[in-house]
Each structure stands twice: as C-alpha cells, then as structure tokens.
VOPAGU-2260 file (C-alpha; in pm, 1 decimal, decimal comma):
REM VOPAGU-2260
SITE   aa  ch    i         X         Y         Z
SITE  UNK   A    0   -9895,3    9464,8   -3433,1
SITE  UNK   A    1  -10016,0    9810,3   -3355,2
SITE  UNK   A    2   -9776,6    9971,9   -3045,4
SITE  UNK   A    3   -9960,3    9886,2   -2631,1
SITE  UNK   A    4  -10219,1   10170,8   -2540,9
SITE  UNK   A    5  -10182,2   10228,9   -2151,1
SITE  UNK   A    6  -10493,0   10202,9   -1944,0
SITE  UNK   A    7  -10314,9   10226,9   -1638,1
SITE  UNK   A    8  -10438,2   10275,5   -1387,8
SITE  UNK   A    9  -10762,2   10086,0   -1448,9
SITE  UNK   A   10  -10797,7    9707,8   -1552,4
SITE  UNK   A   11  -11140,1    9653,0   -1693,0
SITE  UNK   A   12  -11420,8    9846,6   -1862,9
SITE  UNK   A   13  -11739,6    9769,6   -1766,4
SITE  UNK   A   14  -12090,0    9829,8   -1983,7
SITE  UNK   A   15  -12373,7    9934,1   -1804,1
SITE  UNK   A   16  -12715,6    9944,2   -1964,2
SITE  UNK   A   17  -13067,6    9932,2   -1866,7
SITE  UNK   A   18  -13139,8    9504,5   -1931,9
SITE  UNK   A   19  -13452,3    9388,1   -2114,8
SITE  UNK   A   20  -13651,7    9066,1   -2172,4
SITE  UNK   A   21  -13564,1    8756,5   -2412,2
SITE  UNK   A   22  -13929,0    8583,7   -2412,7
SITE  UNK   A   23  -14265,7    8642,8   -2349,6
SITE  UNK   A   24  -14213,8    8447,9   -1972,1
SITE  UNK   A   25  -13920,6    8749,0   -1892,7
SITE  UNK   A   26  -14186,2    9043,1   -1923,3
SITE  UNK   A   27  -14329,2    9075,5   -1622,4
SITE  UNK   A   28  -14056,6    8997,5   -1413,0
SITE  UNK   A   29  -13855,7    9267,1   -1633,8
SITE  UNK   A   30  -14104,2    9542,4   -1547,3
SITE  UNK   A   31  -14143,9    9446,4   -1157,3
SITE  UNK   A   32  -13769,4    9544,2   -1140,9
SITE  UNK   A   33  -13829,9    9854,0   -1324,3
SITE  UNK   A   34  -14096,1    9977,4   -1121,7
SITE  UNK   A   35  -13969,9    9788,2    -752,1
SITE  UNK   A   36  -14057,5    9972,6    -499,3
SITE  UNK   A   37  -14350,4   10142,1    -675,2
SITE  UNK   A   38  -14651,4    9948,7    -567,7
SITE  UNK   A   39  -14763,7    9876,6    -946,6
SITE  UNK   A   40  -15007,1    9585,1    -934,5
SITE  UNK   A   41  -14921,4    9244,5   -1189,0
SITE  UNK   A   42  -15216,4    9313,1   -1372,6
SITE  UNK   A   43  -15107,0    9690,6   -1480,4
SITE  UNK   A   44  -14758,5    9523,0   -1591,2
SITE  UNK   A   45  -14906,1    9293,5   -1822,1
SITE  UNK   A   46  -15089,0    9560,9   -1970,2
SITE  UNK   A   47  -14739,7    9818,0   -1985,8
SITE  UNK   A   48  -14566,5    9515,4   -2123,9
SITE  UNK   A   49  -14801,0    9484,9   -2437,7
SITE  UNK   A   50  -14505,7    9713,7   -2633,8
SITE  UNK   A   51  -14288,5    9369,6   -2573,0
SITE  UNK   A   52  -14535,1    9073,6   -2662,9
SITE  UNK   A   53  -14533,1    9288,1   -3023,3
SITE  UNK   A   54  -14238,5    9179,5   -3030,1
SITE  UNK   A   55  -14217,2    8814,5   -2925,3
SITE  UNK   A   56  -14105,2    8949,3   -2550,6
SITE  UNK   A   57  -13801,4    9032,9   -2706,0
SITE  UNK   A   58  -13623,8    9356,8   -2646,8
SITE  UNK   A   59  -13361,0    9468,3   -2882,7
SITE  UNK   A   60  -13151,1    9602,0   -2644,6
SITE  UNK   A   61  -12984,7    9313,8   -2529,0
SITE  UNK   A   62  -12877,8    9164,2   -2885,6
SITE  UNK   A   63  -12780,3    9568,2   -2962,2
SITE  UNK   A   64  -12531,7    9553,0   -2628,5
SITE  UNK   A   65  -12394,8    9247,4   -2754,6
SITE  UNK   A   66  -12277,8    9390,2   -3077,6
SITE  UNK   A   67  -12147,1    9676,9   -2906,8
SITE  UNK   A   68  -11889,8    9432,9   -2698,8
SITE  UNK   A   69  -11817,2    9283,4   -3011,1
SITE  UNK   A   70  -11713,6    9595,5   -3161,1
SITE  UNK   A   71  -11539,6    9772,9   -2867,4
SITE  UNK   A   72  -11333,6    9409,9   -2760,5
SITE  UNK   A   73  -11212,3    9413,4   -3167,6
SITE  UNK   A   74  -11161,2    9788,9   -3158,4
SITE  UNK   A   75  -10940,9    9768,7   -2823,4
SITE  UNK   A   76  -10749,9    9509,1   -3009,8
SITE  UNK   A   77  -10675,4    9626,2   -3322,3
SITE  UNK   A   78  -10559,1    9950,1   -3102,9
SITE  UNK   A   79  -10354,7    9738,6   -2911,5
SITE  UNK   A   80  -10552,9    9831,3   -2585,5
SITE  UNK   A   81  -10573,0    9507,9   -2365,1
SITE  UNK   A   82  -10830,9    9604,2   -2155,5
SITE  UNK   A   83  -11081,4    9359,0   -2090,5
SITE  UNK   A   84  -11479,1    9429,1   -2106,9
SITE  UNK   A   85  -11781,5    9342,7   -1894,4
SITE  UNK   A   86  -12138,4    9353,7   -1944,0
SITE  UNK   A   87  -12392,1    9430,6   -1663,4
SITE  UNK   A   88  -12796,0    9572,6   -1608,1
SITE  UNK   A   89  -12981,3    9751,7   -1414,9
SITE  UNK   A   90  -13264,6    9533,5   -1436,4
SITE  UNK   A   91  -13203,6    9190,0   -1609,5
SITE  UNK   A   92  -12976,1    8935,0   -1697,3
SITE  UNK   A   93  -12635,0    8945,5   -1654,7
SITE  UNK   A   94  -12727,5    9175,6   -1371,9
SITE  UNK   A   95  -12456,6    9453,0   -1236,5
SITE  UNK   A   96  -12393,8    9271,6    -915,1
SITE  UNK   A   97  -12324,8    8925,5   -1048,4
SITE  UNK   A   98  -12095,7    9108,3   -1318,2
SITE  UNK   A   99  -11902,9    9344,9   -1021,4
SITE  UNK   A  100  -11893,9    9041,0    -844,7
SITE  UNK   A  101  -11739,2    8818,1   -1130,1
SITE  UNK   A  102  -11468,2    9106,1   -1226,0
SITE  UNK   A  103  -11396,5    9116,0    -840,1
SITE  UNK   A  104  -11294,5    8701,5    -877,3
SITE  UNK   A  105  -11103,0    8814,9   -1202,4
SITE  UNK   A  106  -10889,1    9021,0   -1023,5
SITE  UNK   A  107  -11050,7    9359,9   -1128,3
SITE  UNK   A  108  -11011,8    9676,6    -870,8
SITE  UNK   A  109  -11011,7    9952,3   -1103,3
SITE  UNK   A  110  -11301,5    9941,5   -1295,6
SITE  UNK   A  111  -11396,2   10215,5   -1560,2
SITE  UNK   A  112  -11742,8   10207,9   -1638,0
SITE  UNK   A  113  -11947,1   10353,6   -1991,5
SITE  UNK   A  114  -12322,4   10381,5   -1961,7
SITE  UNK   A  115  -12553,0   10350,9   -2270,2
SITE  UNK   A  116  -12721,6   10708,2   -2214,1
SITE  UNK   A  117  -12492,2   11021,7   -2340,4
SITE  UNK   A  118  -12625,2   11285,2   -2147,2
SITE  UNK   A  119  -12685,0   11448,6   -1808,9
SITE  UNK   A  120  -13003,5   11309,7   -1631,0
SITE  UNK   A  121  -13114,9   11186,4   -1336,9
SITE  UNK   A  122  -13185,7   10835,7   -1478,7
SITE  UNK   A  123  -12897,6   10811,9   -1742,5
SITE  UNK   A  124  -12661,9   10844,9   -1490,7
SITE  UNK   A  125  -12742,3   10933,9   -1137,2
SITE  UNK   A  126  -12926,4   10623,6   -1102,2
SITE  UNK   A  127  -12669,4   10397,0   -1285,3
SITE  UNK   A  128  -12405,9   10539,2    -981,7
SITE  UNK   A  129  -12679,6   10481,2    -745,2
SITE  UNK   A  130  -12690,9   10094,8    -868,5
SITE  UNK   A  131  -12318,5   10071,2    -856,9
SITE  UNK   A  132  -12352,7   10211,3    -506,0
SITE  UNK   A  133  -12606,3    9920,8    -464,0
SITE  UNK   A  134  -12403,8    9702,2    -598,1
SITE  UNK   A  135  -12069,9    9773,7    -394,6
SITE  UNK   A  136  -12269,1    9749,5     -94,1
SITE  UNK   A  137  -12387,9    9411,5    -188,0
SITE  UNK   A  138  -12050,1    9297,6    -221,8
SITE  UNK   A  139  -11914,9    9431,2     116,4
SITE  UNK   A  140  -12195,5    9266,2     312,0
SITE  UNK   A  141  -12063,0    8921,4     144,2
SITE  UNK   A  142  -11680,0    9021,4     241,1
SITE  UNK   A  143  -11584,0    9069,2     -59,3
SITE  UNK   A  144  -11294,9    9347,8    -176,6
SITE  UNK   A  145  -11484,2    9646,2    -290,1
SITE  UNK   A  146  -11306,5    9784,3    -616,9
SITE  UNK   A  147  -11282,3   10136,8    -679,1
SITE  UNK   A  148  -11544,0   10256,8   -1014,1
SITE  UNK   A  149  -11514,9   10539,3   -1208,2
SITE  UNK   A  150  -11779,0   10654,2   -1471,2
SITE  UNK   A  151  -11664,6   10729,5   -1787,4
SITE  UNK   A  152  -11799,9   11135,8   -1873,1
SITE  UNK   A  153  -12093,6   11202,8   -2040,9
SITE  UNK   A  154  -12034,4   11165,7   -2445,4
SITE  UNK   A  155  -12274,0   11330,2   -2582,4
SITE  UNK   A  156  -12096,5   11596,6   -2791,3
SITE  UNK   A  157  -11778,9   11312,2   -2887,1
SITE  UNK   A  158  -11722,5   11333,0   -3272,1
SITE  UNK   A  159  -11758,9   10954,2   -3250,7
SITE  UNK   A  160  -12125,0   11012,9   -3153,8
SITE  UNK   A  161  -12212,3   11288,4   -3318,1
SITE  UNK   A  162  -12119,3   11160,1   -3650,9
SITE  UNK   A  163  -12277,1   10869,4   -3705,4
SITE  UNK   A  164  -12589,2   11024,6   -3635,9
SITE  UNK   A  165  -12490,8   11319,9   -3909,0
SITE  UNK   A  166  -12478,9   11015,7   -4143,3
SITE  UNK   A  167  -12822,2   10905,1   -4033,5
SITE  UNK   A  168  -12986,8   11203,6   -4094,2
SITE  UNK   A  169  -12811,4   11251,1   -4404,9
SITE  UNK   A  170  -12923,6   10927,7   -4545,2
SITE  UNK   A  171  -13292,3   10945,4   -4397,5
SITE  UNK   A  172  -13353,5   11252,2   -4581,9
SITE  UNK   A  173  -13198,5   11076,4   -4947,3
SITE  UNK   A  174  -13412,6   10828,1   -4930,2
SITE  UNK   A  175  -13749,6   11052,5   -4889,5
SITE  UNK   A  176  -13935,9   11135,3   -5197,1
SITE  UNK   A  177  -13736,0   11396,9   -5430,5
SITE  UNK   A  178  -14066,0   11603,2   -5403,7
SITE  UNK   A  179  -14057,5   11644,7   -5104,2
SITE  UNK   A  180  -13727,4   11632,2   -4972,9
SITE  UNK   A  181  -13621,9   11978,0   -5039,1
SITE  UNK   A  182  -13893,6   12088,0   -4725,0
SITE  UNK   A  183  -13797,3   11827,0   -4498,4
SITE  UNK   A  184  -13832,2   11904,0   -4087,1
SITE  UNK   A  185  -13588,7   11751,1   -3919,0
SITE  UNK   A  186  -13742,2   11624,4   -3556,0
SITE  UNK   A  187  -13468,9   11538,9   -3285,3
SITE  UNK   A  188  -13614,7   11308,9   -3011,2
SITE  UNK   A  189  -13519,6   11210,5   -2701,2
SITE  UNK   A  190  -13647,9   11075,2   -2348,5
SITE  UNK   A  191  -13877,1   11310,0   -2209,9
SITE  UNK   A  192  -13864,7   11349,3   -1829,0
SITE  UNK   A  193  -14034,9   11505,7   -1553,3
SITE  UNK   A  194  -13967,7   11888,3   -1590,4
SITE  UNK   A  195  -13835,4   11870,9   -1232,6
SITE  UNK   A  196  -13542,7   11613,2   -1326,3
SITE  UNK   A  197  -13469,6   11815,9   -1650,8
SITE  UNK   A  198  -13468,5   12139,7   -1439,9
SITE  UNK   A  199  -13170,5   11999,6   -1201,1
SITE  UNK   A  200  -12985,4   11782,5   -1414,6
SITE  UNK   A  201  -12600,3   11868,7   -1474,5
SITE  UNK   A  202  -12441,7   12018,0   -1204,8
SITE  UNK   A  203  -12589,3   12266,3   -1014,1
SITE  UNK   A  204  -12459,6   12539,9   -1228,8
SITE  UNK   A  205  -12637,9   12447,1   -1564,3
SITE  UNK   A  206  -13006,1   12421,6   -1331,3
SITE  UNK   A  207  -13251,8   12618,2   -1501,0
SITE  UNK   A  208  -13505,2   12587,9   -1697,6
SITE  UNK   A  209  -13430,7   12227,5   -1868,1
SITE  UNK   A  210  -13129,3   12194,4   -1692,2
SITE  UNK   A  211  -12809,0   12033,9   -1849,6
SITE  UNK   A  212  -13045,0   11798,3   -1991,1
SITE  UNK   A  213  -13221,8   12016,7   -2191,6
SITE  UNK   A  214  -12909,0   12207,2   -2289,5
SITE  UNK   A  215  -12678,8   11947,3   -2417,5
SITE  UNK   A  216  -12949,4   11807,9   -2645,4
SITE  UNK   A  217  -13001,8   12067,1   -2819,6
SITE  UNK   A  218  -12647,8   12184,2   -2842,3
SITE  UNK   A  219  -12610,7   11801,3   -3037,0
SITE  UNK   A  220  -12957,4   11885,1   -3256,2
SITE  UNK   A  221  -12721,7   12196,1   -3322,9
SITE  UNK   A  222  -12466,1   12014,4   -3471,4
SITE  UNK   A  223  -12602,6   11792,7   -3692,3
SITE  UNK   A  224  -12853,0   12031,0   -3833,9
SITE  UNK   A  225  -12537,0   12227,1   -3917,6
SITE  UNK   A  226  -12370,2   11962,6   -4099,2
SITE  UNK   A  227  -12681,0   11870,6   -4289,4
SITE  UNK   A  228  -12699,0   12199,5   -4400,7
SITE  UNK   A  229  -12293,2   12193,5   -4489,3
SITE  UNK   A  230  -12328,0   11814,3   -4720,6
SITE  UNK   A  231  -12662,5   11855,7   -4873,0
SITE  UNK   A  232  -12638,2   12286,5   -4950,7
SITE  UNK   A  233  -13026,8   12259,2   -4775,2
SITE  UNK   A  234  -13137,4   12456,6   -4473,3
SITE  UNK   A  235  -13376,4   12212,7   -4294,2
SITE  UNK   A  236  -13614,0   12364,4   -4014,1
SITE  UNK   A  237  -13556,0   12133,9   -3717,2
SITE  UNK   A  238  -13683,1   12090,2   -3299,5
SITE  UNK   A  239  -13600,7   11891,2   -3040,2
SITE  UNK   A  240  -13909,6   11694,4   -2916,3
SITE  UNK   A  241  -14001,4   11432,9   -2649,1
SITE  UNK   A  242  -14113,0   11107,1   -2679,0
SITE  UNK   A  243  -14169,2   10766,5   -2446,5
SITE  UNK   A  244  -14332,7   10952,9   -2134,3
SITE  UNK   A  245  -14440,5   10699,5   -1905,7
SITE  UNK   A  246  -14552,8   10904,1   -1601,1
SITE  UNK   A  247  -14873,8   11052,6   -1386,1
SITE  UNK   A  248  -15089,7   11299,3   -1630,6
SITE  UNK   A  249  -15079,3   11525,1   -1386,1
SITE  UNK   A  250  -14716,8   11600,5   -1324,1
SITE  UNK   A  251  -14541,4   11810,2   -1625,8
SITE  UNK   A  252  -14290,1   11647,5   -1846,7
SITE  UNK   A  253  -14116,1   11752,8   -2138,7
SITE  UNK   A  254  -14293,3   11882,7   -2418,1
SITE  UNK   A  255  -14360,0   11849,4   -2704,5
SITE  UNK   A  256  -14462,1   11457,4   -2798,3
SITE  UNK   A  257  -14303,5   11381,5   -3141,6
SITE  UNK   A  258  -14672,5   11242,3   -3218,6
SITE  UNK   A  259  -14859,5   11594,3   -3136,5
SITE  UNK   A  260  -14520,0   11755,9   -3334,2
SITE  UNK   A  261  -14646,5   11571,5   -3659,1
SITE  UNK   A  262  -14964,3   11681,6   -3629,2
SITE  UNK   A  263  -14843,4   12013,2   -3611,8
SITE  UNK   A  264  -14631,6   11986,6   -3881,4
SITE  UNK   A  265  -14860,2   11867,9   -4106,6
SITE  UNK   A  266  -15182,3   12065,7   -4031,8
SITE  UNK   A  267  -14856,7   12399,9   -4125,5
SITE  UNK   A  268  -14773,4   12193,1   -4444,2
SITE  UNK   A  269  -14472,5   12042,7   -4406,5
SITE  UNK   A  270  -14441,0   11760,2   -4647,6
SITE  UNK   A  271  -14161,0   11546,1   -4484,0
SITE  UNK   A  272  -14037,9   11475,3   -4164,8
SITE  UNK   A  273  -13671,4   11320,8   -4062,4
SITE  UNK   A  274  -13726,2   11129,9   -3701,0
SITE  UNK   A  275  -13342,0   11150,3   -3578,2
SITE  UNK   A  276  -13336,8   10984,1   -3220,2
SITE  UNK   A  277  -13042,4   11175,9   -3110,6
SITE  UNK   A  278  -13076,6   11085,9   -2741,3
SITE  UNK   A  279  -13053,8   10697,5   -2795,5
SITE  UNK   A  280  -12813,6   10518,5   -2823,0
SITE  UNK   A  281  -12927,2   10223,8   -3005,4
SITE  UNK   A  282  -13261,2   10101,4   -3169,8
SITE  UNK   A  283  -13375,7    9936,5   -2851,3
SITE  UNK   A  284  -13766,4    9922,3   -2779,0
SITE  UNK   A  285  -13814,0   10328,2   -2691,9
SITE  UNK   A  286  -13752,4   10347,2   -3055,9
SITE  UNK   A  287  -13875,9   10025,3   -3214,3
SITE  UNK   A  288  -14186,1   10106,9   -3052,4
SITE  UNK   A  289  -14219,4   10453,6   -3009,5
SITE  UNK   A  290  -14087,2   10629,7   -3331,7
SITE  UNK   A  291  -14123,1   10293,9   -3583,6
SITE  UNK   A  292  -14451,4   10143,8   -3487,1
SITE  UNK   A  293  -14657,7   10484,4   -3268,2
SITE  UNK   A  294  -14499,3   10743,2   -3451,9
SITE  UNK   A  295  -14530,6   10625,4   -3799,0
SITE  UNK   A  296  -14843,2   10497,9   -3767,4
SITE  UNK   A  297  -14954,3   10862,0   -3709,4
SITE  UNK   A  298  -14763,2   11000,1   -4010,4
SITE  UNK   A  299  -14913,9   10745,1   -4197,3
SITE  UNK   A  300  -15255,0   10859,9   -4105,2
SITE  UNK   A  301  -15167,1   11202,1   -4159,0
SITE  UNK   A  302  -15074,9   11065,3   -4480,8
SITE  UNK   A  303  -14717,0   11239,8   -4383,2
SITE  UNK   A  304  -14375,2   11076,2   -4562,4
SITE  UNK   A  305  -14151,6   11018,3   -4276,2
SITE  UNK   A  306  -13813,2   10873,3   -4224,2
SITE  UNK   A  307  -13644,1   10740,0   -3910,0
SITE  UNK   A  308  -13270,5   10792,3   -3864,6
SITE  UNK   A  309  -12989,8   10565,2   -3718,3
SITE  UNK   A  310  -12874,3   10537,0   -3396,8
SITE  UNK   A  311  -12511,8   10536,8   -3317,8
SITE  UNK   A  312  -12504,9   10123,2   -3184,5
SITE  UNK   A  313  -12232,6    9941,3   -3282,8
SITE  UNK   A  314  -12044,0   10212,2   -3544,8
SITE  UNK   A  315  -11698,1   10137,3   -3531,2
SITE  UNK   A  316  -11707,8   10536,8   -3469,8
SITE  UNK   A  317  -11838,4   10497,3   -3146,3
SITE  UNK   A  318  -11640,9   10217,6   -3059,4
SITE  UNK   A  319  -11324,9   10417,1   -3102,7
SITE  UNK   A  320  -11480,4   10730,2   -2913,3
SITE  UNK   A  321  -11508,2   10470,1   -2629,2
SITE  UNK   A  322  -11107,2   10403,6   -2630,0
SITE  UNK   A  323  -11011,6   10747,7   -2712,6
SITE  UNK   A  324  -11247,8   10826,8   -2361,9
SITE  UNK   A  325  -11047,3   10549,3   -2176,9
SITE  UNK   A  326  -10777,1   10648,8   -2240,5
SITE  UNK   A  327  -10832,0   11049,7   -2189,7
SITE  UNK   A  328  -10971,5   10910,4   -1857,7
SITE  UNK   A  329  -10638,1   10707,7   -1779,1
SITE  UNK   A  330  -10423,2   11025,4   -1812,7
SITE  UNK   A  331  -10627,4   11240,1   -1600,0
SITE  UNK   A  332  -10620,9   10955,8   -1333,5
SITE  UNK   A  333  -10209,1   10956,4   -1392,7
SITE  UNK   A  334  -10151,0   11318,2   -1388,0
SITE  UNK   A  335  -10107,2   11330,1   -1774,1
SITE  UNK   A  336  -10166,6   11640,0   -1985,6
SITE  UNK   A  337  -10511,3   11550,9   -2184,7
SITE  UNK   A  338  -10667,3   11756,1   -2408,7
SITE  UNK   A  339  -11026,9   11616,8   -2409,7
SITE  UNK   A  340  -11219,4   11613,4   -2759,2
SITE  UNK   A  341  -11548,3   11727,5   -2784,4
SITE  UNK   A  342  -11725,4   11959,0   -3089,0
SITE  UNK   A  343  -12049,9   12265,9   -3003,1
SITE  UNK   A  344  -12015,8   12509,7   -2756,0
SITE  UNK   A  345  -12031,2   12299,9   -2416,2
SITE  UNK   A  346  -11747,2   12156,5   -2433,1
SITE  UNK   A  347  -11628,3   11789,1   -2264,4
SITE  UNK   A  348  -11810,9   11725,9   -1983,0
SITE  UNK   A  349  -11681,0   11667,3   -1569,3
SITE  UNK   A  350  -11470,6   11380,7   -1579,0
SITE  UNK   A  351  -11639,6   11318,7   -1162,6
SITE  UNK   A  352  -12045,8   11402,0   -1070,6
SITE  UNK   A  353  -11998,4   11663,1    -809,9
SITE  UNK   A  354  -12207,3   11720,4    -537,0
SITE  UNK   A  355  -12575,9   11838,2    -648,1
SITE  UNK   A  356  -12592,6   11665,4    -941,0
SITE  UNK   A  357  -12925,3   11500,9   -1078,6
SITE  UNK   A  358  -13036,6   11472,1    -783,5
SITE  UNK   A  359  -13279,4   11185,7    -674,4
SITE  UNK   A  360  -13596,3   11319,6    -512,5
SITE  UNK   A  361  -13492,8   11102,5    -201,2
SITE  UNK   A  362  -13114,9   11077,5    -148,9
SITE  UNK   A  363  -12927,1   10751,9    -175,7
SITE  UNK   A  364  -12553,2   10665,1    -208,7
SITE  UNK   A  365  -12387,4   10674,9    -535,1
SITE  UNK   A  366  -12045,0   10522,3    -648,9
SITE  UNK   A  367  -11817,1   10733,6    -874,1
SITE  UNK   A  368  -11902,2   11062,6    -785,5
SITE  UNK   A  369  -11768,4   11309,3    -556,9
SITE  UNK   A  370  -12048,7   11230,5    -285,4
SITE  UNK   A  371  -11969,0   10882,2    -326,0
SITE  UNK   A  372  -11906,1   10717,9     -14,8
SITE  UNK   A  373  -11652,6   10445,7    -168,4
SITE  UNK   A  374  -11320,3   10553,9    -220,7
C-alpha cells in the first residue's frame, strides 16, 4: 500500500464544469440556463441547439467528466490520497447547488474545487466563483452551514497538461500524408471571447492588449511547438486562432476564426494543417462540432489534409497533475514550503483571484477569491 498523502486541511475535491444535455427533450432547457437572464426567445434556442440534435441531444461533455472522476478517484487511490470527489454544473444535471448541498450532509467544510477550463478568463473562472457564490448563498438562505471553497489555480502551463497535448500533436502530424507532412501548420485553438474580457482577464497587472488570456495561451502554443520541433527534428509554422464565437456581429472578439485561418493557409499553399485545441479540456461539443464537423468540412472543400489533435480528458497525466495541485494547495493552506511546478516563462499561477480580476461587466459576489465575501 503506497504511504497516506495529507490533504489536510481540506476534505473533498469538487469538479466543476459547464453541464450539457443527455437527449433531444434536455436541449432547450440546457440553453435557457445558459442564456437566463438574456431575453433569448424559445424559438432562437431551438435553432442554437441544432449543433446538439446532430448529435442525438447528446453532449459529450458529461460522459467525458465522468471518465475524468474515474481516473482522478483511481489516481488518488493508488497515491494513497483519500480524498473524496464530487461532481457539479453550472447549468445541468447534477447541478453545483444540489452537489454543495450533498457534500455539506457528508460532512464536507473544506472544499477544494478544479474547474474544467485551464486558463484566466472571465467565464472559465470568474463566473464558476460567481456560481459558487450563488450557490453558498443558496445554502445560507436554507440554514444550512456554509463551507469554506477554495479554487484550485489555473493549470494551464502544469506538465500534466501540457504533455498530453505534445503527444497529440505529435501523433496528428504522423498520421498526415508523408507528402505533406514535412509543411505542416500547426493551428492552436481556443475559445474566442469578447476583446473586452480578453483585455482584463488575469489580474490587473497582465491587462493589456489580450490580457492574461491571451498571454498564457500562447505561452502553452509555445511549448508544444517547441517540443514538436525537439521529437520530430521539424520546425512547424504555427498560430493561435479562435474558434466557437457565439456573440453580437457587432462587438469585436478574438480573431482570427480557425475556418477563415484555413482559408488563408491554403490560398499561401500550405499543404497540411494540425488542429491542436489547446484551450479545451476535453472533446466536448465546442470541438465535436466546431473543429470535427465546421472546420473539416471547410478543409475538405479546400481540398486541405487536416488533422485534429487530442485533448488532455481523462490522461492519467492529468489526473496526477490534479493531486500533485491538491496537494501543493494543502501546504500553502498549512504553512508548508511548496515549490509549485509549472514549465514556459509565466510561471504557476495565484493560488487566490485578487481583487480586479476578470471582471464581470456588472459586479456580483464570488466565492474563493480575495473579494469573496465568504470566509
């Protein structure tokens, strides 16, 4: 039996991810609580939710959260870590306040808590606190003991990240034609977002032009380009791109579209192209949809050879970047010397939000941050 791995002070992990339907009846619903608040008519839902009847009204995500309990509960135990693990959404089943409110029954009051988005944004993590916030708030108002959350920091540049997608890559550009391989682009994607959140994501320090946001992505694309380079002796040209915009024409967002990128590419000659979602972090429907079904259906009538890379989901990898984080986390919250592990030139990233960071365009509470208003 391997030797105990401490936690203390905390007593449960919780995952927190974004929730998505299981059936064709779980659509709508799905996207009213994605947009509440928003004043988007039925009618326009059912026509947003056509990416999910493709599929059945399935989204991957769920399944791919799933398999990443499965692999962090049999990490944690082979580790000898006996920490237990939660699942909740932000916007469907099991939802974050039934889950905070079944950990609460359980006993749970110091909850550590890993989101399913890497980096520095407003909505892959300001809003998550905001729903714990939410959520806390819910609790109180039905007497129940609020327990203290902290949010696990961002993981983008954690070799147990970083790594599996160096593998991806790696693999994607094997298994394109010999011909052609040699001249490969490489095209990171990630979430684009209004140029506003990307400007004033991160703390206040790293605002600017793209922000934290901007910053850390491309210190990642970095990375793996680099390692490419060092296991296949092959200089691929690579850029980060955007993909999955879902808002107002008018109103900038990151640019450029992976789509209008292949175009590009080919009308300069480029005769492959490696699709490495690098700010996902599984094959939920942003990529099933976006990059396998939009995006390849333009290569393919740009009669371009393309290949889509892994994400990290369920890597044992990851999984074990996920303990060695808990437990880094732990000994900063005992007073224990910690030397956190992180590869590129940012470094590891605040261990607590501070003040001013990703903000919302209208303030609201949010839990595990310095402005949070729960201790």
């Amino acid at each position: 039996m391997p030797d105990a791995l401490d936690a203390t002070p905390y007593d449960a992990l919780l995952l927190l991810s974004f929730g998505g339907p299981e059936g064709p009846d779980d659509v709508v619903p799905f996207l009213e609580n994605v947009t509440r608040g928003r004043g988007i008519p039925k009618e326009r839902l059912k026509e947003v939710g056509q990416h999910y009847f493709l599929f059945g009204g399935v989204s991957p995500i769920n399944d791919q959260n799933r398999a990443l309990l499965d692999a962090l509960r049999k990490d944690f135990a082979e580790h000898g870590l006996d920490l237990p693990v939660y699942w909740g959404n932000r916007n469907w089943a099991p939802y974050l306040t039934d889950t905070l409110r079944e950990m609460v029954a359980d006993g749970r009051r110091r909850i550590l808590v890993l989101a399913t988005s890497a980096y520095a944004s407003y909505s892959g993590c300001r809003q998550y606190r905001e729903n714990l916030a939410d959520s806390l708030a819910a609790l109180h108002a039905e007497g129940l003991e609020s327990p203290r959350i902290d949010k696990l920091r961002h993981y983008f540049n954690h070799p147990g990240f970083v790594e599996p997608m160096i593998d991806g890559v790696v693999a994607s550009l094997a298994d394109l034609p010999e011909e052609v391989r040699g001249g490969a682009h490489i095209a990171f994607t990630t979430h684009s977002v209004p140029d506003s959140a990307a400007d004033t994501s991160g703390p206040v320090e790293a605002h600017g032009e793209g922000g934290a946001y901007v910053e850390q992505h491309l210190d990642v694309a970095e990375l793996i380009a680099d390692a490419v380079r060092e296991r296949t002796g092959v200089d691929h040209p690579w850029r980060l791109v955007y993909q999955s915009r879902s808002g107002a024409p008018h109103i900038p967002w990151l640019e450029p579209d992976i789509c209008d990128h292949l175009e590009k590419l080919h009308g300069a000659g480029v005769p492959a192209v490696v699709m490495a979602p690098i700010g996902f972090v599984s094959d939920h429907m942003e990529v099933l949809y976006d990059l396998d079904t939009e995006a390849k259906a333009k290569a393919e009538e740009l009669g371009l050879p393309v290949r889509r890379s892994a994400t990290v989901g369920d890597d044992p990898r990851f999984a074990a970047a996920v303990r060695e984080l808990v437990l880094e986390r732990a000994a900063v919250e005992s007073g224990r010397d910690i030397t956190p592990c992180a590869l590129g030139t940012l470094g590891a990233s605040h261990d607590v939000c501070p003040v001013g960071c990703c903000p919302a365009r209208a303030p609201r509470p949010a839990a595990a941050g310095a402005d949070s208003p729960y201790a």
